[in-house]
C-alpha positions as CSV (number, residue, x, y, z in Angstrom):
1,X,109.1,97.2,96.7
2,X,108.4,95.3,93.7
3,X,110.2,91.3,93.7
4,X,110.9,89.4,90.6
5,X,110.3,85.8,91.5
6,X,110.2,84.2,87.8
7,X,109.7,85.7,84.6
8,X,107.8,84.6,81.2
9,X,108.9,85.7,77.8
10,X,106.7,88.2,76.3
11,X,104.9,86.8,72.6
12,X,105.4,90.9,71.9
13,X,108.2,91.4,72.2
14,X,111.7,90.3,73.7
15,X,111.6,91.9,76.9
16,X,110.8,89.7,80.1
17,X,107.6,90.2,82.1
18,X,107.3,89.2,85.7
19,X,104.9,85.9,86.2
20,X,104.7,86.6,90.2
21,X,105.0,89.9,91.9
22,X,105.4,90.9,95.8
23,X,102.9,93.2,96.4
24,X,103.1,93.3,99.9
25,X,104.4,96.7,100.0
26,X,101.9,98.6,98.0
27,X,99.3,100.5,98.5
28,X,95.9,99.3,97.1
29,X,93.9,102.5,96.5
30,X,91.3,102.5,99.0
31,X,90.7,104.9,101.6
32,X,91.2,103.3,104.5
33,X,90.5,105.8,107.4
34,X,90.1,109.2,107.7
35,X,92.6,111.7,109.7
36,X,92.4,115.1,111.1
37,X,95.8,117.1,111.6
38,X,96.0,118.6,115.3
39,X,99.2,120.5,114.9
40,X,102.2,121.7,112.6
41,X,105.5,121.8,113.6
42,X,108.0,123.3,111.4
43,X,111.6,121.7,111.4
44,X,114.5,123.5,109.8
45,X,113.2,122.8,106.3
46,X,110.7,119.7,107.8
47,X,107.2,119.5,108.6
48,X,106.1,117.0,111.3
49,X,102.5,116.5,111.5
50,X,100.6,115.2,114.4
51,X,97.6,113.1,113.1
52,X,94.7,112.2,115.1
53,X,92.8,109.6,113.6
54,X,90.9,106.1,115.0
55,X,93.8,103.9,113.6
56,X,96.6,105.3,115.8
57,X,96.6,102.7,118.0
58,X,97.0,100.3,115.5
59,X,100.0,101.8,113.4
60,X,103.6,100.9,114.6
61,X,107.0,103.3,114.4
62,X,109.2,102.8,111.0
63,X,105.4,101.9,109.1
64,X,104.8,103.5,105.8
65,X,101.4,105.0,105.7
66,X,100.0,106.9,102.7
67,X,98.5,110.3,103.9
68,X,96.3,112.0,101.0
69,X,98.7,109.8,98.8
70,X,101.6,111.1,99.9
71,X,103.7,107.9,101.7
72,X,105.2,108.9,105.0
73,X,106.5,107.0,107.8
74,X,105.1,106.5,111.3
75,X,107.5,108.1,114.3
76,X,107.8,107.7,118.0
77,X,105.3,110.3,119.7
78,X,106.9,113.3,121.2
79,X,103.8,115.5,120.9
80,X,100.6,114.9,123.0
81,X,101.6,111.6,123.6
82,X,98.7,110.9,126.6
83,X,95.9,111.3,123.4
84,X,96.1,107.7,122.2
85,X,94.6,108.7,119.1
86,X,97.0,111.0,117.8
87,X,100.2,109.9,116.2
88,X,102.9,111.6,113.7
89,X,104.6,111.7,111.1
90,X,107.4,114.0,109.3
91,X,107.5,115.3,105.5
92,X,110.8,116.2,104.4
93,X,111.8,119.6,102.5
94,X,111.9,117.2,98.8
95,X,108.4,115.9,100.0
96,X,107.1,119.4,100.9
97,X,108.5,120.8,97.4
98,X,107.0,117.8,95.1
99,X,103.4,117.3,97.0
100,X,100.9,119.2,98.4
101,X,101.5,117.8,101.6
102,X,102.7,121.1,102.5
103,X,99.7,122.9,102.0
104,X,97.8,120.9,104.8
105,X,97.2,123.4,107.5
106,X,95.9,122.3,111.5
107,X,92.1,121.3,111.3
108,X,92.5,119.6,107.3
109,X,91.2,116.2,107.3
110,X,93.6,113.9,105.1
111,X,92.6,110.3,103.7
112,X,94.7,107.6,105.0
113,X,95.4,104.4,103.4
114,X,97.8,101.3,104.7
């Protein structure tokens, strides 16, 4: 989320432009890692993907973590939770609809960026 700390009037115009941003909350772009999806589990209209990829261990529950460019959040692990590596995360049916997070099938590999 974007924070106005202090703004500076525009010479164009009379709308006010943010001097300082927070930009601690956004994503930067770059392909951070590399995921392969181990399974698909279908939830009334939800799709919960488990994710095995080398950063697992490092990603927390309640983190938002952009998968192919589509931000979803980190859950607990329910499934295969003795593979270290693995972790998931759930699209939900407006996701599924506007993305093409839904086409994603077991075996894809997905970009993964923090």
């Amino acid at each position: 989320l974007l924070q106005k700390k202090e703004t500076e009037p525009s010479s164009k115009s009379h709308r006010q432009i943010p001097a300082t941003l927070d930009y601690r909350h956004m994503f930067t772009g770059i392909i951070e890692a590399t995921g392969v999806i181990v399974s698909i589990t279908n939830h009334r209209s939800n799709r919960t993907f488990l994710v095995e990829s080398r950063i697992a261990k490092e990603l927390q529950t309640g983190e938002s973590v952009s998968h192919n460019g589509v931000c979803l959040t980190i859950e607990p692990a329910k499934q295969d939770s003795n593979n270290t590596n693995t972790y998931q995360v759930t699209a939900i049916a407006e996701t599924l609809a506007k993305t093409a997070i839904g086409s994603l099938t077991v075996g894809a590999k997905i970009n993964i960026e923090l």
